[in-house]
TORZANU-921319 format. One line per field, with one value per residue (C-alpha): x, y, z; residue in three letters. Coordinates in nm, 3 decimals. Each point is the difference from the previous one (the first is absolute). Example, Ala and Ser with C-alpha at 12.3 -4.5 7.8 and 13.67 -1.06 7.14 Angstrom:
BEGIN
east	1.230 0.137
north	-0.450 0.344
up	0.780 -0.066
type	ALA SER
This chain:
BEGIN
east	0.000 0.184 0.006 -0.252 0.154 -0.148 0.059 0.010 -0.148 0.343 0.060 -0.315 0.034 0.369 -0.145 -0.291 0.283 0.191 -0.344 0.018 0.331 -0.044 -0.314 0.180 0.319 -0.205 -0.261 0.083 -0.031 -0.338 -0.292 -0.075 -0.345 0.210 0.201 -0.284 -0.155 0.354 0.085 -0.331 0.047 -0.235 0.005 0.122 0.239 0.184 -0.019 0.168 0.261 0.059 0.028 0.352 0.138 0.012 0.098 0.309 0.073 -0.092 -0.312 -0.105 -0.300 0.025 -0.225 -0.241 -0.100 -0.230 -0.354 -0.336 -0.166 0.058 0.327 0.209 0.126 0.367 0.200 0.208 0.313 0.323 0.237 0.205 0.043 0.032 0.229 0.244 0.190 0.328 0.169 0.360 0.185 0.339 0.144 0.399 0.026 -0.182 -0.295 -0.332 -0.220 -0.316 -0.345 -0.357 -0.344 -0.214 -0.122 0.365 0.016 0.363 0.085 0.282 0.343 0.107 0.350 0.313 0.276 0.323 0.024 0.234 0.303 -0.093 -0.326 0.074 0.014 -0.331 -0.196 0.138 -0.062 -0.391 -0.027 0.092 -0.206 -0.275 0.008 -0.046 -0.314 -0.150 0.103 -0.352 -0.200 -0.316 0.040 -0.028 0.253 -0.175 0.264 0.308 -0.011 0.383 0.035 0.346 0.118 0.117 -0.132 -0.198 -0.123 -0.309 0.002 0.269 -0.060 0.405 0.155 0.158 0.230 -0.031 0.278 -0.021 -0.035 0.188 0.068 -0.376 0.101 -0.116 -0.163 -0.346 0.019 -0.391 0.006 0.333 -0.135 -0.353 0.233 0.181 -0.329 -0.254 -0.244 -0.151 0.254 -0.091 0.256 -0.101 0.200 -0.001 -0.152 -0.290 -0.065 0.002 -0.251 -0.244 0.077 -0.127 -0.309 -0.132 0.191 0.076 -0.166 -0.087 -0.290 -0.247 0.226 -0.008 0.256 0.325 0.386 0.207 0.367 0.233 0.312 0.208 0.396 -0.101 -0.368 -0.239 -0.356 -0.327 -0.312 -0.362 -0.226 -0.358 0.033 0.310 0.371 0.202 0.323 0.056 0.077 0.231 -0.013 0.214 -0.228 0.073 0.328 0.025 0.336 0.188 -0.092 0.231 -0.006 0.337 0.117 0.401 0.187 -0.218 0.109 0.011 -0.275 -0.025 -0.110 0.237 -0.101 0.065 -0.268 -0.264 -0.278 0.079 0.336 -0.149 -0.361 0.098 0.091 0.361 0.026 -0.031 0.217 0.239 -0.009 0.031 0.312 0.175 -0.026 0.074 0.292 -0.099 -0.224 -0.391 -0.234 -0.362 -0.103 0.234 -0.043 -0.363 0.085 0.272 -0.226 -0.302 0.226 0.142 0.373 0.050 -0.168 -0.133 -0.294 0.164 0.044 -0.343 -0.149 0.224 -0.139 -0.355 0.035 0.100 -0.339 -0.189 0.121 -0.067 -0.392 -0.083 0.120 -0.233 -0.276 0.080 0.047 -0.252 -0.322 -0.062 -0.252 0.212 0.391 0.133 0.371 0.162 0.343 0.172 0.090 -0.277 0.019 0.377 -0.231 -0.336 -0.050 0.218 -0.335 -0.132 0.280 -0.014 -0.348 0.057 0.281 -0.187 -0.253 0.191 0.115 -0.229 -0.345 -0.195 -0.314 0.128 0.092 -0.315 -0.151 0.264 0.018 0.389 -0.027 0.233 -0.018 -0.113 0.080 0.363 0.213 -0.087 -0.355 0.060 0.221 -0.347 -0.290 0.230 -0.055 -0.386 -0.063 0.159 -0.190 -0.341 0.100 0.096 -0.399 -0.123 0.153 -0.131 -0.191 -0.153
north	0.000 0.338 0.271 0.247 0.398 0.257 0.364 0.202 0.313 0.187 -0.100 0.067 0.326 0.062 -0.106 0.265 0.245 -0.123 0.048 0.387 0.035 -0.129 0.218 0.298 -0.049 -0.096 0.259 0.244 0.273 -0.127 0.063 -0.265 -0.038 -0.047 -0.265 -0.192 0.034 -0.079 -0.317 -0.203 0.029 0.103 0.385 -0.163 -0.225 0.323 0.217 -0.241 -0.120 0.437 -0.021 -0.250 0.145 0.382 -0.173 -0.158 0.307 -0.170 0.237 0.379 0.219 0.300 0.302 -0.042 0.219 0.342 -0.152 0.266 -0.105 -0.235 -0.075 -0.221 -0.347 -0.068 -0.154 -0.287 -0.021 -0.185 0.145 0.278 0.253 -0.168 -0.296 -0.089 -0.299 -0.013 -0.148 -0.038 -0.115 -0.176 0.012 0.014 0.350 0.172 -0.081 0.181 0.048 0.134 0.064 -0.072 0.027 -0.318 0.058 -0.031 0.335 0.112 0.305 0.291 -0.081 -0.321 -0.043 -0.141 -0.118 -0.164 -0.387 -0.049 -0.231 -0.255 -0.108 0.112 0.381 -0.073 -0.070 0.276 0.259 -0.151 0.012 0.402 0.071 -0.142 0.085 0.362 -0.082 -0.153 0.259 0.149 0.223 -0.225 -0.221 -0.347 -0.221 -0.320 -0.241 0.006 -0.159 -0.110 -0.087 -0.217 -0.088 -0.335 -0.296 0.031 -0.322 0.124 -0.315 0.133 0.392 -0.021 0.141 -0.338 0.134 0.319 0.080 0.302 0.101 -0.251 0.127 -0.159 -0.336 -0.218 0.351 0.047 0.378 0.051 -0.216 0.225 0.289 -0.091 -0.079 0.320 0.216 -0.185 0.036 -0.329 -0.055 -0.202 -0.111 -0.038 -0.072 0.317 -0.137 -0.166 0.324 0.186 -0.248 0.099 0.400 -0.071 -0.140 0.234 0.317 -0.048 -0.094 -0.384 0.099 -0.236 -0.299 -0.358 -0.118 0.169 0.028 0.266 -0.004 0.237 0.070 0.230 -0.116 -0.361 -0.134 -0.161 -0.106 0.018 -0.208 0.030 -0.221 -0.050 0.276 -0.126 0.065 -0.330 -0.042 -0.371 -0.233 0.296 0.278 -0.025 0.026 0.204 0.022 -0.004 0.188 -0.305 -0.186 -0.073 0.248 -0.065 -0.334 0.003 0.323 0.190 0.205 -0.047 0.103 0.044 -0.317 -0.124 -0.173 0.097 0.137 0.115 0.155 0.320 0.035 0.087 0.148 0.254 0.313 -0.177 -0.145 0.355 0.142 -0.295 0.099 0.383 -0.066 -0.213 0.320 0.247 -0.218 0.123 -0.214 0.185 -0.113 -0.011 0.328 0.187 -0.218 0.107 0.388 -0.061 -0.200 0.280 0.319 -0.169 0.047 -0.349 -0.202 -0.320 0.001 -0.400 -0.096 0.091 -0.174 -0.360 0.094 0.009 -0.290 -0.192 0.156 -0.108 -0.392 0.054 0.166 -0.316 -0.268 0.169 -0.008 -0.373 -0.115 0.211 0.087 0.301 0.251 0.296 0.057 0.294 0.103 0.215 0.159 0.339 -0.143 0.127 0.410 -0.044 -0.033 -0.018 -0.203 -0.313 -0.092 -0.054 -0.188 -0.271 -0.102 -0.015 -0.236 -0.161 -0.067 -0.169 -0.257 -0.049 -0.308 0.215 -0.151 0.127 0.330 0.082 -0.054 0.260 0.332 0.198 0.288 0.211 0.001 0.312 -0.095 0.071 -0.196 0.240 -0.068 -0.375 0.006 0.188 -0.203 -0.303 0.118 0.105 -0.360 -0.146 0.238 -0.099 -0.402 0.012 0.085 -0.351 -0.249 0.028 -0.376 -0.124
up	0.000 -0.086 0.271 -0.015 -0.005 0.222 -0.042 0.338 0.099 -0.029 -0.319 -0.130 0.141 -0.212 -0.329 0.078 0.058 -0.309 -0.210 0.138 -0.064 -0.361 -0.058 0.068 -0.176 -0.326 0.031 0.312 0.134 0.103 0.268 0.228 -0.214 -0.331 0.193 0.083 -0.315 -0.213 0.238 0.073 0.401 0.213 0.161 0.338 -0.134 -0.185 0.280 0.254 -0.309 -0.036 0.352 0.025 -0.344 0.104 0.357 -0.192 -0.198 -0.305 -0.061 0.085 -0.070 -0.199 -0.023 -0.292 -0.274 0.128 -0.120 -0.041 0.274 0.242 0.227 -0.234 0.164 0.029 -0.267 0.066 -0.187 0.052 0.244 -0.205 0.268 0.388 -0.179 -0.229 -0.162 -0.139 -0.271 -0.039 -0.340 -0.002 -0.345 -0.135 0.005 0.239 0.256 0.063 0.300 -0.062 0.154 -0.022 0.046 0.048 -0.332 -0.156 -0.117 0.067 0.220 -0.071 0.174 -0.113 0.105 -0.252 0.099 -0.191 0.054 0.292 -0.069 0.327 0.124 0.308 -0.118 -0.192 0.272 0.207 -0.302 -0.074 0.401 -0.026 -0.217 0.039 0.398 -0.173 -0.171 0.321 0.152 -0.101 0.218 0.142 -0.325 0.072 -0.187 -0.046 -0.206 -0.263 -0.322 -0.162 -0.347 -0.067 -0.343 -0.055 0.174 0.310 0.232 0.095 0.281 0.150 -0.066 -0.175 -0.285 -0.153 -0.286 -0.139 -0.305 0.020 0.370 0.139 0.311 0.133 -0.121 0.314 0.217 0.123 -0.071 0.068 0.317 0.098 -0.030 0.225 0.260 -0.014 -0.073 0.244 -0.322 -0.226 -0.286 -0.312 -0.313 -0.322 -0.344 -0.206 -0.289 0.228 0.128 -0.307 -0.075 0.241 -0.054 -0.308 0.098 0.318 -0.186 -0.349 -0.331 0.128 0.230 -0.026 -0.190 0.181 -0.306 -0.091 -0.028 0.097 -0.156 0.190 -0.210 0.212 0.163 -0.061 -0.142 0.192 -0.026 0.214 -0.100 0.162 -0.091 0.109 0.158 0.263 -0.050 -0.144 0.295 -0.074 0.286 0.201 -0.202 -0.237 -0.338 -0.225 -0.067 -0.374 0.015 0.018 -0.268 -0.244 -0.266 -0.204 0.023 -0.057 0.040 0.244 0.262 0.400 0.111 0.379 0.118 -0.121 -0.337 -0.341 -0.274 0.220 -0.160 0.240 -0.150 -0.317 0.026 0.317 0.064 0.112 -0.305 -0.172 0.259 -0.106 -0.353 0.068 0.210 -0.298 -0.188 0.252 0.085 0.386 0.242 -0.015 0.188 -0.040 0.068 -0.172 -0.269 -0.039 -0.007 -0.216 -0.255 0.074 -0.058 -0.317 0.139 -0.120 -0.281 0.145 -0.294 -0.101 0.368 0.083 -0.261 0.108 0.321 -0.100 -0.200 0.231 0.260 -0.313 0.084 0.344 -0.059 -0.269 0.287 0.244 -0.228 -0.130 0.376 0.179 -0.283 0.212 -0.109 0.027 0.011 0.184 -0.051 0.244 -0.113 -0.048 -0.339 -0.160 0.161 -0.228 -0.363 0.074 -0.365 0.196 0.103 -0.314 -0.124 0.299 -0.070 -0.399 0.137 0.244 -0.257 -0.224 0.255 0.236 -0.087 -0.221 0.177 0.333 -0.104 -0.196 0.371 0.159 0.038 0.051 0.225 0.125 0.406 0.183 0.329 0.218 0.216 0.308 -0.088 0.028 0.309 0.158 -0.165 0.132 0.362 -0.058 -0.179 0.335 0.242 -0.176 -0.011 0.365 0.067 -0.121 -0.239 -0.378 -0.044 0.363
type	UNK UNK UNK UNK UNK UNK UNK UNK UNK UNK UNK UNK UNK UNK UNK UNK UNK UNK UNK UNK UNK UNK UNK UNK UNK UNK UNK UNK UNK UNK UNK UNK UNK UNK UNK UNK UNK UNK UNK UNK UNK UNK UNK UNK UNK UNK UNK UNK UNK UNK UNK UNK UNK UNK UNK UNK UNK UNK UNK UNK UNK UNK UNK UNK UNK UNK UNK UNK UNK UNK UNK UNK UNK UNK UNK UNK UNK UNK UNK UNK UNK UNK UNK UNK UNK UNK UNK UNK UNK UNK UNK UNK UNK UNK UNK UNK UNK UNK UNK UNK UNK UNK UNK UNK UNK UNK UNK UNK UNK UNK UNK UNK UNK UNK UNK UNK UNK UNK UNK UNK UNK UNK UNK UNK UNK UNK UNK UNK UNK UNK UNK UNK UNK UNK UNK UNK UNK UNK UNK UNK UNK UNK UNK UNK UNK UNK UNK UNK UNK UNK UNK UNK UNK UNK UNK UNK UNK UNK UNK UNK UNK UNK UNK UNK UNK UNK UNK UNK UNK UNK UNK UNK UNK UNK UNK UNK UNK UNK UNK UNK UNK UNK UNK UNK UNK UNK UNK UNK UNK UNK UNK UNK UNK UNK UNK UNK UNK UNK UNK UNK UNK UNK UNK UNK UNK UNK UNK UNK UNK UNK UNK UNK UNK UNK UNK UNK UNK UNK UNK UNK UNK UNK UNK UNK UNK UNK UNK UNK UNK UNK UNK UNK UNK UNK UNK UNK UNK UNK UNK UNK UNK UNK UNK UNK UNK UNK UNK UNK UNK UNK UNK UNK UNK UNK UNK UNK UNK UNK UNK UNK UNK UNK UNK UNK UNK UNK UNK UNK UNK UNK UNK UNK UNK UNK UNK UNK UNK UNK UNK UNK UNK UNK UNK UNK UNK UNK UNK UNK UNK UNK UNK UNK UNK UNK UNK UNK UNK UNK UNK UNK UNK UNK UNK UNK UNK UNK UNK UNK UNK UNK UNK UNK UNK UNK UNK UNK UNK UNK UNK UNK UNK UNK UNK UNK UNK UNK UNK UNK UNK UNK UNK UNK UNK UNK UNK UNK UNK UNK UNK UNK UNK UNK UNK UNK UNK UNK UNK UNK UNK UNK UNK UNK UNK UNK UNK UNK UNK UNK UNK UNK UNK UNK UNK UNK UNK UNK UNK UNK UNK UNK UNK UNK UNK UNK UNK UNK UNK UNK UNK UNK UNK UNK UNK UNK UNK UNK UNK UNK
């Protein structure tokens, strides 16, 4: 005889508040009326769910709109004013902390700082500066999203190997950094969280069903599908970078093998070409104003490059049949018509059945934006579990 599931009171009571919380970020600002109306609970059931979400800091009212007659009733809107959440972005470079309303959208201030040379200095410089953005007057800081390139165990809340930023190889920055800031810390691979930027704050609102292909230092991949984000077994999906792209005579790349798609579809790999030509080491962001001013010609390079995205857009679309495609990458801001020319080349080798189905899109969405709809994804999942 199989065991029979019962749902307690308290978690019926966090799926209520869930329900809200979902209303609201869909639809919101919103009177408690609207809510009740928009979410098929009953008037008391909102009211005492309203009740623990302003309580938690998830929620606030705000004064609604002067009516003709009548005292208007309070809005309720996600918390934008009495809290915050933060996002920071590791990356080779330089990091980011930023800030945030409940709502994702991104507050002035966000904080940059050149990629220490030891982990050790990392955390202390994140720490720093994001102590300052805490350091809010009566503004609740409710959690910290951290987007990591390279592999990330999401078991063990590690960066595994990242080639380029190895200095988290085997560290628990997120975890770290909760320790240090008494706040909720959560990590997420960058591409992941691009992933879901692009759905709660990009041009994927509303899709259950596509691929996002971040092309940036290295190139990784996100998927969602039905509507949930594809990790694999410990988070490790996704990373379409290190397939083999050129089979004999490739270069290192920085895990170590040889022929990695990222060493030729990348902004590294144009970086790479650009400093065979300087005959100086360039790295990627000067490579990008260099290419954008015009102070060197990397018209062939670039188009190699984007060949070589081209390959990497027709596997996701052979492997994957997602609706949409979104690629994120500064590639295209060098010659806008790029764009064009990777899905003519995706076209050509990619099922045609597959990518008659697909739409190519550029993405909308930031890293900063993913490193906060990372922690806001979290902060809503931690209220109830998706599937009872």
């Amino acid at each position: 005889m199989s065991a029979i599931t019962t749902i307690g009171p308290a978690l019926v009571g966090r799926l209520n508040e869930r329900q809200v919380l979902r209303v609201l970020q869909a639809r919101g600002p919103l009177s408690r009326a609207d809510v009740v109306r928009e979410s098929g609970l009953s008037a008391p059931t909102v009211s005492k769910a309203v009740a623990s979400l302003i309580g938690a800091g998830l929620l606030e009212e705000a004064d609604a709109p002067e009516l003709a007659r009548g005292r208007p009733a309070p809005r309720l809107r996600l918390a934008t004013e009495r809290a915050q959440v933060l996002g920071v972005v590791v990356d080779v470079g330089h990091c980011e902390v930023v800030s945030a309303g409940l709502g994702g959208e991104l507050h002035d201030g966000a904080h940059a700082i050149p990629t220490p040379p030891t982990y050790a200095k990392l955390l202390n410089a994140l720490e720093a500066a994001v102590r300052r953005l805490m350091a809010k007057a009566r503004v609740r800081t409710l959690g910290l999203g951290l987007s990591l390139p390279g592999l990330v165990d999401y078991r063990r809340g590690c960066g595994v190997l990242s080639p380029n930023v190895p200095i988290t190889n085997g560290r628990c920055p997120a975890a770290d950094l909760a320790a240090r800031l008494g706040v909720e810390c959560v990590l997420l691979q960058e591409s992941h969280a691009l992933c879901l930027a692009e759905r709660h704050h990009g041009l994927a609102k509303g899709m259950d069903d596509f691929a996002l292909l971040d092309v940036g230092a290295g190139v990784g991949l996100g998927i969602i599908s039905g509507g949930r984000l594809l990790k694999g077994r410990s988070g490790l999906a996704g990373e379409i970078g290190h397939i083999t792209a050129v089979a004999s005579g490739g270069r290192t790349c920085g895990c170590g093998n040889t022929g990695c798609l990222e060493t030729v579809a990348s902004d590294s790999a144009l970086a790479w070409h650009a400093s065979q030509k300087l005959g100086r080491a360039v790295d990627v962001d000067e490579v990008i104003e260099l290419a954008k001013s015009g102070a060197v010609d990397l018209r062939a390079e670039l188009r190699e490059v984007a060949g070589f995205v081209a390959v990497a857009v027709a596997a996701v679309i052979n492997l994957f049949n997602p609706a949409t495609v979104f690629i994120h990458t500064p590639l295209f801001e060098i010659d806008a018509s790029l764009f064009e020319e990777v899905v003519t080349k995706a076209r050509a080798r990619a099922l045609p059945p597959s990518f008659a189905e697909c739409n190519i899109v550029r993405a909308k969405a930031s890293k900063r934006q993913g490193a906060v709809a990372g922690i806001i994804q979290h902060l809503t999942d931690s209220l109830a579990p998706d599937v009872v």
